[in-house]
C-alpha positions in Angstrom: 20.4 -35.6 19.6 19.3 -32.4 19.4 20.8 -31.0 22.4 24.3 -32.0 21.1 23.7 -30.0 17.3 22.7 -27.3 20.4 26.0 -27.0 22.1 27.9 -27.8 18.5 26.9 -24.7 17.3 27.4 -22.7 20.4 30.9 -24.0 20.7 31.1 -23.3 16.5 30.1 -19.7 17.4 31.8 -18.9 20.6 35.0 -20.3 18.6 34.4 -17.8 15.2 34.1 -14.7 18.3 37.2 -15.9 19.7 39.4 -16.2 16.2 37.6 -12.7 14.8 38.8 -10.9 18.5 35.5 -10.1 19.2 35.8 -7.0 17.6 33.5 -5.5 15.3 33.9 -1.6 13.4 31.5 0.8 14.8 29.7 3.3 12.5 28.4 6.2 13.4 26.1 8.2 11.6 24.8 11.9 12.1 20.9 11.8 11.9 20.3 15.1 11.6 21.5 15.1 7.9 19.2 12.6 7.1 16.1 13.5 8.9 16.3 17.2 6.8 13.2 17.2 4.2 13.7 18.8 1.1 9.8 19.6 0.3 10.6 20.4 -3.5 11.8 17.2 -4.6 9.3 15.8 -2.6 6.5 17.2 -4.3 8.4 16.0 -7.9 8.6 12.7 -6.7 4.8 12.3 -6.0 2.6 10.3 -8.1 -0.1 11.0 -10.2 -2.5 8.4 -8.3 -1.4 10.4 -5.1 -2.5 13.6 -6.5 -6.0 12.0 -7.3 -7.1 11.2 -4.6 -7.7 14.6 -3.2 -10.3 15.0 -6.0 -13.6 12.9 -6.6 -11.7 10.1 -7.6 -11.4 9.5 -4.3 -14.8 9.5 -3.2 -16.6 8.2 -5.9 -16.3 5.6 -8.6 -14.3 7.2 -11.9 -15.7 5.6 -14.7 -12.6 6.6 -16.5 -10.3 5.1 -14.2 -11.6 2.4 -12.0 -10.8 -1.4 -12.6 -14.1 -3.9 -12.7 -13.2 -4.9 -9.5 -13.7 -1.1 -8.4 -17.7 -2.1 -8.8 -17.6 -4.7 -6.3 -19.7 -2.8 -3.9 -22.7 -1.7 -6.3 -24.9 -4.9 -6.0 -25.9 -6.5 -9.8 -22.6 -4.6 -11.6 -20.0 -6.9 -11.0 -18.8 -8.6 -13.4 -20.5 -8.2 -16.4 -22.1 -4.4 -16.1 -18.5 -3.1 -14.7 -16.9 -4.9 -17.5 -19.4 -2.8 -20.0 -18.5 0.5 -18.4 -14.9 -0.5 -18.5 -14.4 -1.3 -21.6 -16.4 1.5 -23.4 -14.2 4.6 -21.5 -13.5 7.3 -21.5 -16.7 9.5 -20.5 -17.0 12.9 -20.6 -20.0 13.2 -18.5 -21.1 10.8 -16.2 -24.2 10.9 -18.3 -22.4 9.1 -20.8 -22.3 5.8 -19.1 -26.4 5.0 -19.9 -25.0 5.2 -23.9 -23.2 2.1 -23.6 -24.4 0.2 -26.8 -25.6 -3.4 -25.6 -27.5 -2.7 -22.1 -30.7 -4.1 -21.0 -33.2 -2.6 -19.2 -32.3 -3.7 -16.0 -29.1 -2.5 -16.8 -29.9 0.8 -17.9 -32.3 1.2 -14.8 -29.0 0.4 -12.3 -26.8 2.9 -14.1 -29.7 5.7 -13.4 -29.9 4.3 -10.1 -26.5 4.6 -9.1 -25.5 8.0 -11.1 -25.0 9.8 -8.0 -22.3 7.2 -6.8 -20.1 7.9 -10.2 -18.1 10.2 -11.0 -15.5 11.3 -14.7 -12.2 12.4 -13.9 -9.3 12.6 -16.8 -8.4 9.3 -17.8 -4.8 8.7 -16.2 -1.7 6.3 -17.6 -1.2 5.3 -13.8 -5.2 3.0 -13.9 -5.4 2.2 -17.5 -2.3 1.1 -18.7 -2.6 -2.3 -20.2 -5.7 -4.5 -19.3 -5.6 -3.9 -15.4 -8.8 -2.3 -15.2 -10.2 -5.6 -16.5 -7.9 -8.5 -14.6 -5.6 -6.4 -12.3 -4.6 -10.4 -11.0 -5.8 -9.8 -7.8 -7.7 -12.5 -6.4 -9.5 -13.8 -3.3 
């Protein structure tokens, strides 16, 4: 059964070649006017994220601009100490992160811990728009 749906549509497609002539237009297309870069508008069309990442922000973990997930690596902060830091930003310093009201000890004694691994850069539109940088919906 199969092999006759095989040569059905084989004969269907030979006989659509034969009625269209077989021919088909030909475009051509000069590369060379669309391999030219124009740097300006390059460099207007790149993103603020892009532009971070040459500073700390991609080194370290913003406190200003990381989502909880972002805290994944630090052992004892996700969820519930990343979701603290989170939702008491923007810091000035990094500092200001052991003046969360609400932390424990243990807390407290994690956040000193882990200072050098932090880092406050301008809080940006592009990471804190809406609640992302609490459920950014990704999941695994």
């Amino acid at each position: 059964m199969k092999n006759v749906f095989r040569v059905l549509a084989i004969a269907l497609f030979a006989f659509a070649c034969w009625i269209s002539g077989g021919q088909q237009e030909t475009l051509a297309v000069s590369f060379p006017q669309f391999t030219r870069i124009n740097t300006p508008i390059l460099a207007q069309l790149r993103n603020e994220a892009d532009s971070m990442l040459n500073t700390e922000f991609g080194q370290k973990i913003d406190l200003n601009n990381t989502n909880v997930r972002g805290f994944r690596g630090l052992p004892g902060f996700y969820p519930t100490l990343a979701t603290k830091i989170v939702g008491n930003a923007p810091y000035k310093a990094v500092e200001d992160v052991l003046g969360i009201p609400g932390l424990s000890e243990s807390q407290k004694q994690r956040l000193q811990a882990n200072l050098e691994n932090f880092t406050v850069v301008q809080s940006a539109d592009v990471f804190t728009q809406g609640d992302d940088r609490l459920n950014n919906g990704i999941y695994d």
